[in-house]
C-alpha positions as CSV (number, residue, x, y, z in Angstrom):
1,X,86.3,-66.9,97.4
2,X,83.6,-65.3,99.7
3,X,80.4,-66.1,99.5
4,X,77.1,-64.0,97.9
5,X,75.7,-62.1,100.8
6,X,72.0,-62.3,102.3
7,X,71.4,-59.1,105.1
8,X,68.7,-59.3,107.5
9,X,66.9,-56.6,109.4
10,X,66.2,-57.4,112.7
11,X,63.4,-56.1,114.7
12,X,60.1,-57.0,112.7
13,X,62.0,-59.0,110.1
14,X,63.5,-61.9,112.7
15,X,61.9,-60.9,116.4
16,X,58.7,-59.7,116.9
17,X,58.9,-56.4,118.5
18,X,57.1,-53.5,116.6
19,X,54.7,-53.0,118.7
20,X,56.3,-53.4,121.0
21,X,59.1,-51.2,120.2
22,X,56.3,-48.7,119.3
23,X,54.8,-48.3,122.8
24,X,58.4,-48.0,124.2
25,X,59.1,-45.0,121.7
26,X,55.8,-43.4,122.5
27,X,56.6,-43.5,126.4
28,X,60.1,-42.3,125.8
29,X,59.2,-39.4,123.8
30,X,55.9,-38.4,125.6
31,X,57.5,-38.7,129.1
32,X,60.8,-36.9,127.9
33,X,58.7,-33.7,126.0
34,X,55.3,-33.8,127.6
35,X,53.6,-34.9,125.1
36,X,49.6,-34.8,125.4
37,X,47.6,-38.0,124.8
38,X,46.1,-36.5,121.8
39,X,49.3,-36.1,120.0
40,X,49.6,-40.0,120.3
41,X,48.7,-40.7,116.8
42,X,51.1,-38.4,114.9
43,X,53.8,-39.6,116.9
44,X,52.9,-43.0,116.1
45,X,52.6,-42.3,112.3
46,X,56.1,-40.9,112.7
47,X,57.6,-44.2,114.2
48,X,55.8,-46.0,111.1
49,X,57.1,-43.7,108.7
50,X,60.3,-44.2,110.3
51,X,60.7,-47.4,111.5
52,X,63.9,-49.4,110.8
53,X,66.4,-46.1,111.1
54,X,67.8,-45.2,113.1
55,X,66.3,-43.7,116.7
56,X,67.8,-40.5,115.8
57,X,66.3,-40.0,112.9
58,X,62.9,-41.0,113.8
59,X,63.5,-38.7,116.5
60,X,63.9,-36.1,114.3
61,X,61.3,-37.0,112.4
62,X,59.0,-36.8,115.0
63,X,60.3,-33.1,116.5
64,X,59.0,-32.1,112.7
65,X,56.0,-33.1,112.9
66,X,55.4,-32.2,116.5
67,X,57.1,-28.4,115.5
68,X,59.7,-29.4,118.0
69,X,62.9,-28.4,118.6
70,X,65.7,-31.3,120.2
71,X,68.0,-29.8,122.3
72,X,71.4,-32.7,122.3
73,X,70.4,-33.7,125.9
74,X,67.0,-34.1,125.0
75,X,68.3,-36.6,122.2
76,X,70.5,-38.3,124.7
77,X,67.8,-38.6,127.6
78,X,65.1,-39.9,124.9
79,X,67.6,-42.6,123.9
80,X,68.1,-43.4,127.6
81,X,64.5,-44.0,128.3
82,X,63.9,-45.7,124.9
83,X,66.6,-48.3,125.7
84,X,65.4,-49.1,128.9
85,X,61.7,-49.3,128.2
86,X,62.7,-51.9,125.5
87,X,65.2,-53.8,127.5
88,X,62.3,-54.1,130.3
89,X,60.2,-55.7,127.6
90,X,62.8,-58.0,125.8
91,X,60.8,-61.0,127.2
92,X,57.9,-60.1,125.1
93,X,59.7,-59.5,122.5
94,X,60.3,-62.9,120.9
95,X,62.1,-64.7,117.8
96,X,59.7,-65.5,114.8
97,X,59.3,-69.3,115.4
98,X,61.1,-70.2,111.8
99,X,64.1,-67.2,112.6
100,X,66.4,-70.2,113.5
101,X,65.2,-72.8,110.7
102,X,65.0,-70.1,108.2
103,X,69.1,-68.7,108.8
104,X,70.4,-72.3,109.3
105,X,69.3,-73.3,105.9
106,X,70.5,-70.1,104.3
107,X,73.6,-70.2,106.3
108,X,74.3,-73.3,104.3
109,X,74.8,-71.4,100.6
110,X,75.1,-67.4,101.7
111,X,76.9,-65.5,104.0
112,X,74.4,-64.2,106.8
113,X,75.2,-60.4,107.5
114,X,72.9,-58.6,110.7
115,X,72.0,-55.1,110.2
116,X,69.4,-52.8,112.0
117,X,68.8,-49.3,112.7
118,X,69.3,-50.3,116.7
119,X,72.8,-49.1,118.5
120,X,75.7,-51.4,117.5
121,X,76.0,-52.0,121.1
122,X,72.2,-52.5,121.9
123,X,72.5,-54.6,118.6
124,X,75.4,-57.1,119.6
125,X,73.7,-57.3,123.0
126,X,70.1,-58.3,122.0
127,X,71.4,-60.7,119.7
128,X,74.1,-62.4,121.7
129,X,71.5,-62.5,124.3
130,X,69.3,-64.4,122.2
131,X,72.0,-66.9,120.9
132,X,71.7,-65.6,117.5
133,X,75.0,-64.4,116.9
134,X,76.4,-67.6,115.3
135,X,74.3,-67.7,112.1
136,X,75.9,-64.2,110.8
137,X,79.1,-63.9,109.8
138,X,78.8,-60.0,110.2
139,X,76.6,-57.8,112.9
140,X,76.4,-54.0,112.1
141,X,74.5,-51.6,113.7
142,X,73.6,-48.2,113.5
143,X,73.3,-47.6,110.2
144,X,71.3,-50.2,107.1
145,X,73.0,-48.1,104.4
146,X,76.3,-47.7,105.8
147,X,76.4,-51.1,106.1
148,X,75.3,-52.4,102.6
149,X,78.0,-49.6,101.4
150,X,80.3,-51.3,103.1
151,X,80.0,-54.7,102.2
152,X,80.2,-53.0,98.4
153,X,83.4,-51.1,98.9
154,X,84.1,-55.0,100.3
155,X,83.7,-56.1,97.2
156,X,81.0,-58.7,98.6
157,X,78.3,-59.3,96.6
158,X,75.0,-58.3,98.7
159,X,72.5,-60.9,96.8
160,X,69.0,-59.6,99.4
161,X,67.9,-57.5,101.9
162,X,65.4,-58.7,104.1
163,X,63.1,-56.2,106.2
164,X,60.0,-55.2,107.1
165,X,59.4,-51.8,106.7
166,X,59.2,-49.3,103.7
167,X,62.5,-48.0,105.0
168,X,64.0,-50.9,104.6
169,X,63.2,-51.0,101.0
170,X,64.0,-47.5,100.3
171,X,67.5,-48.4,101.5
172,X,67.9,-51.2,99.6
173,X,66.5,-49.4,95.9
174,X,68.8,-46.7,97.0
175,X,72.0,-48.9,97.1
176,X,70.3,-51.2,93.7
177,X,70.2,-54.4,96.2
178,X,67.1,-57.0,95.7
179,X,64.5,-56.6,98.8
180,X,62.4,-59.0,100.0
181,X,59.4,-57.8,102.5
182,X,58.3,-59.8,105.1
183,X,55.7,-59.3,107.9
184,X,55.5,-61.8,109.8
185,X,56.8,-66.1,110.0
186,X,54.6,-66.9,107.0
187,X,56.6,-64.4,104.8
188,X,60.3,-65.8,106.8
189,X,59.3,-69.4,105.9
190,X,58.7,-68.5,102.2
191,X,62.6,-66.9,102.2
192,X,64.8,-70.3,100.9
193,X,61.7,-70.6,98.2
194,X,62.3,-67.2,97.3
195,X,66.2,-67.1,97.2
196,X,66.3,-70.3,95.3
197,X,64.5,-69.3,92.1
C-alpha cells in the first residue's frame, strides 16, 4: 500500500527566493519590452497576483495589465532572460533553515511529492543542485494542478499542499486538497504540529 501524500511548493514555501525571483522577473520583462520605471509597480503586483504559476501565465498576466501583446518569441526570449537572471542569483537564494529537518520528519509517515510552477527541467536542476532530491519520492514541474490531478487519477491520496502564495491555495480548493500557508521557517517548523492533529 502507498502512502498518504504531502506536496510541497517550492520557491517561498522551502527556499527563500521571492524576492528574489521578483527582481529577476521585473528585469526580464522590462529589458525584453521596454518597460518604463514607472510601470514597475503594476508589473510587480502582477508577479504577486501570479506568483507560484507558471512563468507563462504570469507573463500573460502581466501583457494584460500592461495592454500588451506577446508575440511567441517574445515569450521564449522573456523565459531566456528570466532563467538566467535567477540562475545568476541562486546563491542568494537559500533553503529555509528547517526545509531539511522539516521533510526528514515527514518523510518518515508521508510520501513527499515536489511541485512548482518552475520548468520541470529548471525544477529537477535547482533541486538536485541543492541535494534535495532525496526527500521526494516524486518532482513535477510545470504545472501545480496537473500534478495534484495526477497523483488523483494515481489513485494516491494527496493528504496537504504546502505553499505560499494565494495561488497555491486556489489550486488546492480547486482540486478539494487541504492547504497549509506558510511564509516563512516559523510557519515550516509548525508543519509536523499541523499534520499530526
Amino acid at each position: 500500500m502507498s502512502r498518504p501524500v504531502v506536496v510541497f511548493d517550492y520557491d517561498g514555501t522551502l527556499v527563500d527566493s521571492y524576492a528574489i525571483k521578483r527582481e529577476s522577473y521585473w528585469r526580464a520583462v522590462s529589458e525584453e519590452f521596454q518597460i518604463a520605471v514607472a510601470d514597475r509597480r503594476v508589473v510587480e503586483i502582477s508577479y504577486a497576483r501570479t506568483s507560484g504559476a507558471h512563468r507563462f501565465e504570469q507573463l500573460a498576466d502581466t501583457a494584460k495589465a500592461l495592454r500588451r501583446t506577446v508575440t511567441d518569441s517574445q515569450r521564449e526570449s522573456f523565459s531566456r532572460r528570466y532563467s538566467a537572471y535567477n540562475e545568476a542569483a541562486q546563491d542568494h537564494m537559500l533553503e529555509f533553515p528547517s526545509a531539511r529537518a522539516v521533510l526528514e520528519r515527514l518523510g518518515q509517515r508521508w510520501d513527499l511529492v515536489l511541485t512548482s510552477g518552475l520548468p520541470h527541467v529548471d525544477l529537477v536542476a535547482d533541486v538536485q543542485g541543492r541535494g534535495l532530491a532525496g526527500f521526494f519520492v516524486e518532482i513535477d514541474g510545470g504545472d501545480k494542478g496537473r500534478a495534484l490531478d495526477r497523483l488523483k487519477t494515481l489513485g494516491r491520496e494527496v493528504v496537504l499542499l504546502v505553499g505560499d502564495t494565494p495561488h497555491d491555495q486556489a489550486i488546492a480548493e480547486s482540486r478539494r486538497v487541504p492547504f497549509y500557508l506558510t511564509r516563512g521557517d516559523a510557519d515550516l517548523l509548525r508543519l509536523p504540529e499541523f499534520l499530526a492533529r
